[in-house]
HTML snippet that shows the backbone in 3Dmol.js (N, CA, C, O; Angstrom):
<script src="https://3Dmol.org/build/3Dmol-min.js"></script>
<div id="view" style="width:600px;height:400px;position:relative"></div>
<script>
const pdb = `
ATOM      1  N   UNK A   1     -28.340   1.276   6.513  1.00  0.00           N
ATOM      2  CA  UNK A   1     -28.385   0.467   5.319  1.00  0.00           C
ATOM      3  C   UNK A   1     -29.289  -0.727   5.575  1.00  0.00           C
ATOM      4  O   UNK A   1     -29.096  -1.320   6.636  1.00  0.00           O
ATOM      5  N   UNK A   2     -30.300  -1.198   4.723  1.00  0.00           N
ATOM      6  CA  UNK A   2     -30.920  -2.304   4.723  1.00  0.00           C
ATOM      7  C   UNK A   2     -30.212  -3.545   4.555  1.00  0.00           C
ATOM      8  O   UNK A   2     -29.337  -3.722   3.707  1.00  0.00           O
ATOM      9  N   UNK A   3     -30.568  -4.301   5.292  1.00  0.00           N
ATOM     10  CA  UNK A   3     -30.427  -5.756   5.084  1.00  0.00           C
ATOM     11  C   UNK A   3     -30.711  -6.935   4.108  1.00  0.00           C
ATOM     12  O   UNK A   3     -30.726  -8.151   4.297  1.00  0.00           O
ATOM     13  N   UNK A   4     -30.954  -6.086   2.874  1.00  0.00           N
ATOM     14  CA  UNK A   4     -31.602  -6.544   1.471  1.00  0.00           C
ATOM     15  C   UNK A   4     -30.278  -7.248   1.030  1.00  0.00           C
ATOM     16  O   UNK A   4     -29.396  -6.559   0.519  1.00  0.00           O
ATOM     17  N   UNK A   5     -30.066  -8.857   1.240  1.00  0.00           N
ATOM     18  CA  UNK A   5     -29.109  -9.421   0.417  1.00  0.00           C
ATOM     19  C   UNK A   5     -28.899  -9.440  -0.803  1.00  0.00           C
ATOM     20  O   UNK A   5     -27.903 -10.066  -1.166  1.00  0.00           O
ATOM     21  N   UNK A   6     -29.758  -8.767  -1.858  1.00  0.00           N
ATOM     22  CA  UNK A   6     -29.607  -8.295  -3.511  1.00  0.00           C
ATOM     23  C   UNK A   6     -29.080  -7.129  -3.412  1.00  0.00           C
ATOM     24  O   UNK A   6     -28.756  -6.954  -4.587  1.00  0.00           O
ATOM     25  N   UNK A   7     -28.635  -5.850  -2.656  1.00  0.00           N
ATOM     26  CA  UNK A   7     -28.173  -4.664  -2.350  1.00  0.00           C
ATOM     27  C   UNK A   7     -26.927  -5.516  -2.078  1.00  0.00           C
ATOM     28  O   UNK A   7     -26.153  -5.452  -3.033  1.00  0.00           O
ATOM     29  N   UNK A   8     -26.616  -6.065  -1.370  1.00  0.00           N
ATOM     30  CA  UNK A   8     -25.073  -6.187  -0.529  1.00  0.00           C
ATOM     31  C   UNK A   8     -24.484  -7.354  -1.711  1.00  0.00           C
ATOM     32  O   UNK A   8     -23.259  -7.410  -1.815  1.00  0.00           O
ATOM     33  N   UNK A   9     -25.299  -8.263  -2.582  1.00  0.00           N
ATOM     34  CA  UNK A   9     -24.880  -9.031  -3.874  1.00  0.00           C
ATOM     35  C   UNK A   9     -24.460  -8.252  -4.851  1.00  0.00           C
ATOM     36  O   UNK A   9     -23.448  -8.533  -5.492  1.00  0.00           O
ATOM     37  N   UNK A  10     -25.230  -7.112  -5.100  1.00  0.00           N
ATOM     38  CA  UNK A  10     -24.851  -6.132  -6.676  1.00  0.00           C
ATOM     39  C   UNK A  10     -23.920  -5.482  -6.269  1.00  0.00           C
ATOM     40  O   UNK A  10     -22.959  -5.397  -7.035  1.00  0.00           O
ATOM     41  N   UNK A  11     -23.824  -4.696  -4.775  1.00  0.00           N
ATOM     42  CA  UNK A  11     -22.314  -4.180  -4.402  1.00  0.00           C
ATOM     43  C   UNK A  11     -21.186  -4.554  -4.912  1.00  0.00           C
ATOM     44  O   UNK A  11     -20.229  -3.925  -5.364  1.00  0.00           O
ATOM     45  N   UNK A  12     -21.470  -5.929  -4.752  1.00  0.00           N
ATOM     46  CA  UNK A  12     -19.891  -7.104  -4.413  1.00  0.00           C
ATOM     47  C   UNK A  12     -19.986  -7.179  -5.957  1.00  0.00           C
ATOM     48  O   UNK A  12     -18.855  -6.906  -6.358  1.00  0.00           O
ATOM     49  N   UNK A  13     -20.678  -7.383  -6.860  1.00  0.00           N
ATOM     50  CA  UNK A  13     -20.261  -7.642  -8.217  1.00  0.00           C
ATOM     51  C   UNK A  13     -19.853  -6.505  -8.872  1.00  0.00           C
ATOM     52  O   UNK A  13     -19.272  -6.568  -9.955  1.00  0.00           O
ATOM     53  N   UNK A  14     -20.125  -5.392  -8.271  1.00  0.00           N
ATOM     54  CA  UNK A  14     -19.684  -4.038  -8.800  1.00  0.00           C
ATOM     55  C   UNK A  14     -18.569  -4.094  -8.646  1.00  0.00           C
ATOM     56  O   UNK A  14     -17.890  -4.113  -9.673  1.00  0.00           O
ATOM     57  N   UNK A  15     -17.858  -4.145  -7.310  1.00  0.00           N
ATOM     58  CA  UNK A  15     -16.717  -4.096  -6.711  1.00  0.00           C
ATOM     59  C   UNK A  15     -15.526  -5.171  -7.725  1.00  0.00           C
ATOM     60  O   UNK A  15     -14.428  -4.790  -8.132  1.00  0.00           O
ATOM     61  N   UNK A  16     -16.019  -6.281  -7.904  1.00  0.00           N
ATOM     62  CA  UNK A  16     -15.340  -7.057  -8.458  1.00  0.00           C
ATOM     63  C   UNK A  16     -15.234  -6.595  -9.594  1.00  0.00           C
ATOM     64  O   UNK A  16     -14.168  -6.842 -10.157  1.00  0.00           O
ATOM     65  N   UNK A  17     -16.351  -5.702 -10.414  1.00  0.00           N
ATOM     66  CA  UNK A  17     -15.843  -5.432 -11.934  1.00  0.00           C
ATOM     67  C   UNK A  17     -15.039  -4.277 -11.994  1.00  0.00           C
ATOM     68  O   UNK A  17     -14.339  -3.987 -12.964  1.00  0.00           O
ATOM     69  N   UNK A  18     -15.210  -3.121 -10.180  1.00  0.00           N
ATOM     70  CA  UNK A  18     -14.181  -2.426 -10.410  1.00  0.00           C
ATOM     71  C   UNK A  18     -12.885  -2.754 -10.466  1.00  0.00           C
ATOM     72  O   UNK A  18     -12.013  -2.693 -11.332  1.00  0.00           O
ATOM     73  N   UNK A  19     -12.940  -3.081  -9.461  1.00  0.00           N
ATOM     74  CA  UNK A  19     -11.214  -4.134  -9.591  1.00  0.00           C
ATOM     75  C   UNK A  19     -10.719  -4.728 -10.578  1.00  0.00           C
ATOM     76  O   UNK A  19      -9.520  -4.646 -10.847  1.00  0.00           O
ATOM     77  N   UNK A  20     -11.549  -5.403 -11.254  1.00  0.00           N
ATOM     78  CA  UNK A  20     -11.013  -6.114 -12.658  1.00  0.00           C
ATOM     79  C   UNK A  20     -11.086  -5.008 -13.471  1.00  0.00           C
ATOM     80  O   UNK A  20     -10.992  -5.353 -14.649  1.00  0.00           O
ATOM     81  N   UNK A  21     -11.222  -3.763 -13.325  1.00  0.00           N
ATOM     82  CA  UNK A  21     -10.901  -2.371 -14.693  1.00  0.00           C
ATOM     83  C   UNK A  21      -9.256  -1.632 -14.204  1.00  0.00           C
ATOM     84  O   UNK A  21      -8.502  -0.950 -14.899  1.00  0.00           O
ATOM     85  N   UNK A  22      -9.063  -2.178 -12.450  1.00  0.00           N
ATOM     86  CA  UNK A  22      -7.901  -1.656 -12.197  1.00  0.00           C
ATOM     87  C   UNK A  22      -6.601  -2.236 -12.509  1.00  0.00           C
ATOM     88  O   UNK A  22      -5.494  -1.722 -12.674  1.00  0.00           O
ATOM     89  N   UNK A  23      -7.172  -3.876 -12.563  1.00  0.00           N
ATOM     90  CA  UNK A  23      -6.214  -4.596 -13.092  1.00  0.00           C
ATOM     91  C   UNK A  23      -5.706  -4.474 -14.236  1.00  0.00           C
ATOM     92  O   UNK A  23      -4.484  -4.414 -14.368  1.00  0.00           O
ATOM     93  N   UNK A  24      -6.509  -4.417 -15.229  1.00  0.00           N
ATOM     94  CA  UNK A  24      -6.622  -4.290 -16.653  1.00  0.00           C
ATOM     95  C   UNK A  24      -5.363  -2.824 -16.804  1.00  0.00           C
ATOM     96  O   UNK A  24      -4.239  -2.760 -17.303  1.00  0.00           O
ATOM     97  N   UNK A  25      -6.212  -1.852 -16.127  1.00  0.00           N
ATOM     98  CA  UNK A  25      -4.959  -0.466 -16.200  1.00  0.00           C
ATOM     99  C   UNK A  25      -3.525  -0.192 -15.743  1.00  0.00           C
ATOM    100  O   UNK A  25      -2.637   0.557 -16.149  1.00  0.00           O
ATOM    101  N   UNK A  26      -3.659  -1.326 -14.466  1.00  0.00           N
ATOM    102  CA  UNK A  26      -2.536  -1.357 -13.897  1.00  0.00           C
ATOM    103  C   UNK A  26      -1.647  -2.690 -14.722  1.00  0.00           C
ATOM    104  O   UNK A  26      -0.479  -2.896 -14.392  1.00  0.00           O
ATOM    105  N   UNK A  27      -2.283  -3.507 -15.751  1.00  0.00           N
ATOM    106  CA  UNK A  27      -1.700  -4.549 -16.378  1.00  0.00           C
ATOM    107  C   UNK A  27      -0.909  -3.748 -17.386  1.00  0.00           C
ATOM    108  O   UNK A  27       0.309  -3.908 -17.468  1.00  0.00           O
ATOM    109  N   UNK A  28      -1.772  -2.608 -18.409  1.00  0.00           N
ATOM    110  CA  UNK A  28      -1.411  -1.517 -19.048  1.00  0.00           C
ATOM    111  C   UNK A  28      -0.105  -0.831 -18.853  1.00  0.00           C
ATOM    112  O   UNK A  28       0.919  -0.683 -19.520  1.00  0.00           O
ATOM    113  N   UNK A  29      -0.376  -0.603 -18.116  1.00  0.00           N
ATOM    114  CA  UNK A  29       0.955   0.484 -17.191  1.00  0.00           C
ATOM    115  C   UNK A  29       1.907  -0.355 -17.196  1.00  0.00           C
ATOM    116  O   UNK A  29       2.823  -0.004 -17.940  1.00  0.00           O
ATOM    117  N   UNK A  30       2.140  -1.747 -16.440  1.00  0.00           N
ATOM    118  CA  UNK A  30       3.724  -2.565 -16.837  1.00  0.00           C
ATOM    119  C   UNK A  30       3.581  -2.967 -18.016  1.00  0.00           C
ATOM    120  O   UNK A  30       4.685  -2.806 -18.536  1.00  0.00           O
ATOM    121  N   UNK A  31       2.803  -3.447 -18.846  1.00  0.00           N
ATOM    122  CA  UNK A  31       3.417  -3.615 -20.045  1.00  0.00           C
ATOM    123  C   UNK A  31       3.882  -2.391 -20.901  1.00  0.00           C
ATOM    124  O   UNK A  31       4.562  -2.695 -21.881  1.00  0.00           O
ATOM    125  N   UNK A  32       3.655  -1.167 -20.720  1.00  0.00           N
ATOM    126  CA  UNK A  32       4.250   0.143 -21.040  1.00  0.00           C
ATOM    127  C   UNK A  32       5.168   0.703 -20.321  1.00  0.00           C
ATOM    128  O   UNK A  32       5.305   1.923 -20.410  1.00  0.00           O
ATOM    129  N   UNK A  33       5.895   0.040 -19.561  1.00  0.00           N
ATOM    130  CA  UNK A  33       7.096   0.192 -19.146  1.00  0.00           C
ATOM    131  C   UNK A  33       6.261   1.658 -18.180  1.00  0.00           C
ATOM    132  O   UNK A  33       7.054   2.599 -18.200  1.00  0.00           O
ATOM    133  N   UNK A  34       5.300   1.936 -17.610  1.00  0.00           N
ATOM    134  CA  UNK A  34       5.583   3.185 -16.387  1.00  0.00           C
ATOM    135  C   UNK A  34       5.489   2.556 -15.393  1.00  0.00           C
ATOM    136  O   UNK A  34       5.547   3.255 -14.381  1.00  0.00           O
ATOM    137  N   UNK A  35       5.305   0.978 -15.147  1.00  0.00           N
ATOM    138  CA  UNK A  35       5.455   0.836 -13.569  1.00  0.00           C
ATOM    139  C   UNK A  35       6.830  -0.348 -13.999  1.00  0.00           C
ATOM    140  O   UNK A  35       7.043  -1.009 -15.016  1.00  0.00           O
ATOM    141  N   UNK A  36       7.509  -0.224 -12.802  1.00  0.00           N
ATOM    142  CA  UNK A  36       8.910  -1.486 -13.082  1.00  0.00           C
ATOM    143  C   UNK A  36       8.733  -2.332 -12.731  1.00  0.00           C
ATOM    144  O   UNK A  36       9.208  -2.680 -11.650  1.00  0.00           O
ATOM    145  N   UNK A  37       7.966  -3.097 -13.452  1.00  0.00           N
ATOM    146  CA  UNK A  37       7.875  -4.665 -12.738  1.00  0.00           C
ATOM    147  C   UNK A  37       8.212  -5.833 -14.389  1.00  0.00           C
ATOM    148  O   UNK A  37       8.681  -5.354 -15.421  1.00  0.00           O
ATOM    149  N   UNK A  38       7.908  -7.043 -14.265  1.00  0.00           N
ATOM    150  CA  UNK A  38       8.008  -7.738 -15.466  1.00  0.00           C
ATOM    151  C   UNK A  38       6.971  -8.026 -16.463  1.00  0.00           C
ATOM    152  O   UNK A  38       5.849  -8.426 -16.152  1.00  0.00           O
ATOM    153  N   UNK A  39       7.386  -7.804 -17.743  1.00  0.00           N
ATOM    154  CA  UNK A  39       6.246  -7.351 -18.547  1.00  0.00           C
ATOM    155  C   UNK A  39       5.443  -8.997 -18.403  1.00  0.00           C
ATOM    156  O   UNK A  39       4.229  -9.036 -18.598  1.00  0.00           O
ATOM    157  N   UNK A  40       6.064 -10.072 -18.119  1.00  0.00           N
ATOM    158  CA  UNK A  40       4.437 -11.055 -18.055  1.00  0.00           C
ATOM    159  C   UNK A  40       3.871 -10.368 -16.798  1.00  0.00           C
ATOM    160  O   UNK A  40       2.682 -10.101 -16.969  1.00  0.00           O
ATOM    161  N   UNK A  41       4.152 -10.143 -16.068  1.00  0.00           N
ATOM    162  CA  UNK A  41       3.409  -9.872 -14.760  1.00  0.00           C
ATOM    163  C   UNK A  41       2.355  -8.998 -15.467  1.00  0.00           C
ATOM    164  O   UNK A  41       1.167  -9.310 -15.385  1.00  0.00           O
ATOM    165  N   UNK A  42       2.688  -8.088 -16.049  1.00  0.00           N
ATOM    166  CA  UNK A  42       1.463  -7.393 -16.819  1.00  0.00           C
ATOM    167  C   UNK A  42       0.331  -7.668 -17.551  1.00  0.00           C
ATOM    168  O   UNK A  42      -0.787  -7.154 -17.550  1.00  0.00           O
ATOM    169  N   UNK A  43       0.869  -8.659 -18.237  1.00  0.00           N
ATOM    170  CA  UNK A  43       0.001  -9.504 -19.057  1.00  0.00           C
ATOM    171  C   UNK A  43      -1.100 -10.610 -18.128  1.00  0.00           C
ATOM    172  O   UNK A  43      -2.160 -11.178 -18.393  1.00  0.00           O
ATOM    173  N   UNK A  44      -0.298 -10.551 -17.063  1.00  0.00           N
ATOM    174  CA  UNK A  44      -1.321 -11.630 -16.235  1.00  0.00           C
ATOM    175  C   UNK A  44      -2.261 -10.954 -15.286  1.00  0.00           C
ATOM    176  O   UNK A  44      -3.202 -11.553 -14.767  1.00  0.00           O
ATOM    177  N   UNK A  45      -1.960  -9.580 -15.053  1.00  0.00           N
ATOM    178  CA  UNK A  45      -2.668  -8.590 -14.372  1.00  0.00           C
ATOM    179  C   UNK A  45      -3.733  -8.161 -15.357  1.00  0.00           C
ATOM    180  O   UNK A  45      -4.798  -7.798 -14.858  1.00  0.00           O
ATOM    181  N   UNK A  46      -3.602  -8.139 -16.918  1.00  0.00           N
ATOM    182  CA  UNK A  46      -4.559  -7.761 -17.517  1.00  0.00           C
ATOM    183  C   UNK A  46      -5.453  -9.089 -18.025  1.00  0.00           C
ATOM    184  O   UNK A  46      -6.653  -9.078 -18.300  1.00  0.00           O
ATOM    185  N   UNK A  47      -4.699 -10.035 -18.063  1.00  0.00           N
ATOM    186  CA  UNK A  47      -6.127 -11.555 -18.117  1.00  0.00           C
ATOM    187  C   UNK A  47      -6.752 -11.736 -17.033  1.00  0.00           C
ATOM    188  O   UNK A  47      -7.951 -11.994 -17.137  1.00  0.00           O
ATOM    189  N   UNK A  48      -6.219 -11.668 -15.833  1.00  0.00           N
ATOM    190  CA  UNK A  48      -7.265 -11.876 -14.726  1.00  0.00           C
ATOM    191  C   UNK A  48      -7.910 -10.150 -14.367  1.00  0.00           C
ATOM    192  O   UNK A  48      -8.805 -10.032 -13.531  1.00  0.00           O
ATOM    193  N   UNK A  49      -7.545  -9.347 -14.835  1.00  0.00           N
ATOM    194  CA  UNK A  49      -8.478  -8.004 -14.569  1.00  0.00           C
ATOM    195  C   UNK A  49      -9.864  -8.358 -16.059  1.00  0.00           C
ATOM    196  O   UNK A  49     -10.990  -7.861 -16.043  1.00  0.00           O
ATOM    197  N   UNK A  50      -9.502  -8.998 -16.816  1.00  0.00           N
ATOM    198  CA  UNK A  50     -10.495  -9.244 -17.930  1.00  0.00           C
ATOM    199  C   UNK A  50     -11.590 -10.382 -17.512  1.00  0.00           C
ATOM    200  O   UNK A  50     -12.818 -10.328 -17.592  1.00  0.00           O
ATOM    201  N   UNK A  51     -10.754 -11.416 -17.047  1.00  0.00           N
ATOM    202  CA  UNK A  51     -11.934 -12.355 -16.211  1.00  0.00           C
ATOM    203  C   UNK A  51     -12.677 -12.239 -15.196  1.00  0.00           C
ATOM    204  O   UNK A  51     -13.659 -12.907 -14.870  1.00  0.00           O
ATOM    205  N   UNK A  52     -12.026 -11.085 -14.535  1.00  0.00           N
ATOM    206  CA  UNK A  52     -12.658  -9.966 -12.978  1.00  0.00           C
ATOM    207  C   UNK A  52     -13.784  -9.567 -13.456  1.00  0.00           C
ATOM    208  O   UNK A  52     -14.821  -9.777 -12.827  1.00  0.00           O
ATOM    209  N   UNK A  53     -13.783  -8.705 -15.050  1.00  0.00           N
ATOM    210  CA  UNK A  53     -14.446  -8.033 -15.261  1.00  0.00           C
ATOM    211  C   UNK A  53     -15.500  -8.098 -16.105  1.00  0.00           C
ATOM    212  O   UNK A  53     -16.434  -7.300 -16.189  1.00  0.00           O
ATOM    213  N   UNK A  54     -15.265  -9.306 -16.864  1.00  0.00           N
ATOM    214  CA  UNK A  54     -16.374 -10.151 -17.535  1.00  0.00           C
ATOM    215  C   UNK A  54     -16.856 -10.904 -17.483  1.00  0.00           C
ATOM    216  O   UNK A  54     -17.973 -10.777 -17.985  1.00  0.00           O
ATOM    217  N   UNK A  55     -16.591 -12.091 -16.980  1.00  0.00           N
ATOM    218  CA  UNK A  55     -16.639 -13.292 -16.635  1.00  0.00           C
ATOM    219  C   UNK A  55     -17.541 -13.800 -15.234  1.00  0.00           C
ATOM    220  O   UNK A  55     -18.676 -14.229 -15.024  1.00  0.00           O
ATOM    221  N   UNK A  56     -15.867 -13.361 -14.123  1.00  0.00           N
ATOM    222  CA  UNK A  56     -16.675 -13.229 -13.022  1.00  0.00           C
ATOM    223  C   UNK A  56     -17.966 -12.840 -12.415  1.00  0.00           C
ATOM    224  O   UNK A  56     -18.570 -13.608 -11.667  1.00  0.00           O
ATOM    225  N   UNK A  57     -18.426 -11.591 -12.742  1.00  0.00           N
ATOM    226  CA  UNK A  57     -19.674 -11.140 -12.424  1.00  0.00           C
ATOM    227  C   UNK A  57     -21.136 -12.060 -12.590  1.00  0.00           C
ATOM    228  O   UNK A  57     -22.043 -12.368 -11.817  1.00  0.00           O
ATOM    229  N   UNK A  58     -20.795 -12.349 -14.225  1.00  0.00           N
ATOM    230  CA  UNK A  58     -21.810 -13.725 -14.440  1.00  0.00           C
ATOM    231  C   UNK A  58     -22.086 -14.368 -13.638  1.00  0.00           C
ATOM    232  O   UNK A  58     -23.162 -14.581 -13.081  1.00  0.00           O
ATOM    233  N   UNK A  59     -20.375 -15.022 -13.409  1.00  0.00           N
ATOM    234  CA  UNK A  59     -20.936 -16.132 -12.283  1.00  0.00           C
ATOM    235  C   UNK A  59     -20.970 -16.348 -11.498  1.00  0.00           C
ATOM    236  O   UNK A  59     -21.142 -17.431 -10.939  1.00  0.00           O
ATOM    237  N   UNK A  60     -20.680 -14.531 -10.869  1.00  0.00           N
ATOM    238  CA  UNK A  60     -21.500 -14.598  -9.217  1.00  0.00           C
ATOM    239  C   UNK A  60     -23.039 -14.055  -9.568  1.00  0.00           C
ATOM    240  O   UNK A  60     -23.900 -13.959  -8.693  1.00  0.00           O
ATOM    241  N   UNK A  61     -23.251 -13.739 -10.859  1.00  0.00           N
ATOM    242  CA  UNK A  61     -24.970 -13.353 -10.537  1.00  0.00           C
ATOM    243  C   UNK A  61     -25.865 -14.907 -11.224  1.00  0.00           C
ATOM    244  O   UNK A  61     -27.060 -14.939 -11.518  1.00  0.00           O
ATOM    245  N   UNK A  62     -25.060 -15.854 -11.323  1.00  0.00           N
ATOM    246  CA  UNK A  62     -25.731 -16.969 -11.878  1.00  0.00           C
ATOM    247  C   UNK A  62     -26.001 -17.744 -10.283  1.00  0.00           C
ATOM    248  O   UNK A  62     -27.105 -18.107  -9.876  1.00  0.00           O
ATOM    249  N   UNK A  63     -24.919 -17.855  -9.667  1.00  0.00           N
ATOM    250  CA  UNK A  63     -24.767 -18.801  -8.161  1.00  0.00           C
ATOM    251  C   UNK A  63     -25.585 -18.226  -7.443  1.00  0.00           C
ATOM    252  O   UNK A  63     -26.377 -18.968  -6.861  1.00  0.00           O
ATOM    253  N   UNK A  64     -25.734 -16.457  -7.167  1.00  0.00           N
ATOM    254  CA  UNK A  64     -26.945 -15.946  -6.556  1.00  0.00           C
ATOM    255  C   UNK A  64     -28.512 -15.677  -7.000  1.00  0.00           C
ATOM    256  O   UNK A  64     -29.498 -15.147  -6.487  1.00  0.00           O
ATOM    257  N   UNK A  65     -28.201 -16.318  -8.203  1.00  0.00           N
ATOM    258  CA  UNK A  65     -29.915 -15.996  -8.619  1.00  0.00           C
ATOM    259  C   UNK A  65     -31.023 -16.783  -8.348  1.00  0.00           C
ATOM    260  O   UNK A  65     -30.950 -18.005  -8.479  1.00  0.00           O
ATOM    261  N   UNK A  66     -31.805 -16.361  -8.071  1.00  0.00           N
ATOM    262  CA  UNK A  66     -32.921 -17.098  -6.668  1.00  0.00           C
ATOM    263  C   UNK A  66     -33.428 -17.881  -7.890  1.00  0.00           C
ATOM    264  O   UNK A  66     -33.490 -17.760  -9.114  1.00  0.00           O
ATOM    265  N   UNK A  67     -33.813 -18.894  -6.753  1.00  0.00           N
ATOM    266  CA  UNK A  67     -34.415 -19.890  -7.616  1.00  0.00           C
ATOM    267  C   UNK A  67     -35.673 -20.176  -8.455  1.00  0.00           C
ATOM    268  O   UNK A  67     -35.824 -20.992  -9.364  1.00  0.00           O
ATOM    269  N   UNK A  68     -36.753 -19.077  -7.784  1.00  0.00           N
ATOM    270  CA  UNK A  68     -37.738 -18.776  -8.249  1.00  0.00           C
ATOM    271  C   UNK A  68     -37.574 -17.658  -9.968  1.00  0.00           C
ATOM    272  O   UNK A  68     -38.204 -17.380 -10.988  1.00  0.00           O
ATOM    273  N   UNK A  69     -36.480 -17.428  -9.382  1.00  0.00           N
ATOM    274  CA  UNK A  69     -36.618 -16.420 -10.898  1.00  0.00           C
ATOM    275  C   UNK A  69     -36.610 -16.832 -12.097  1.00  0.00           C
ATOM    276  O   UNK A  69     -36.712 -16.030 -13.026  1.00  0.00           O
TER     277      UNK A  69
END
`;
const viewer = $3Dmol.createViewer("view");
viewer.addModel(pdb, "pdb");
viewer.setStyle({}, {cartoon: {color: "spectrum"}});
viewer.zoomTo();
viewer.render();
</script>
C-alpha cells in the first residue's frame, strides 16, 4: 500500500460514514424492540450514527484539505 496520506484520509472518512450507517440500523433495531436495550438508547445511537454520517465526514474533509486547494 502507498503512503499517499489522501488514500489513508478517504479510508478513514469512509469508515466513519460506515459506522455512522451501523449506528443508524442498530439505533433502528432498539427502537423496534429486536434488540433489548432502552428505547432512548436507540434514539441516541441513531443521532450520533446521523452526525457520523453526515456531518462528520465534512469536517474531517474540511480540517484535511490542503491548503493550496
Amino acid at each position: 500500500m502507498s503512503d499517499d496520506p489522501a488514500q489513508a484520509r478517504f479510508l478513514v472518512i469512509q469508515l466513519v460514514r460506515t459506522v455512522g450507517v451501523a449506528m443508524i440500523l442498530a439505533g433502528i433495531a432498539v427502537t423496534q424492540g429486536a434488540l433489548d436495550w432502552p428505547q432512548p438508547v436507540g434514539f441516541a445511537l441513531m443521532g450520533l450514527g446521523f452526525f457520523e454520517t453526515f456531518i462528520a465526514p465534512r469536517l474531517l474533509a474540511k480540517k484535511w484539505k490542503s491548503p493550496d486547494a
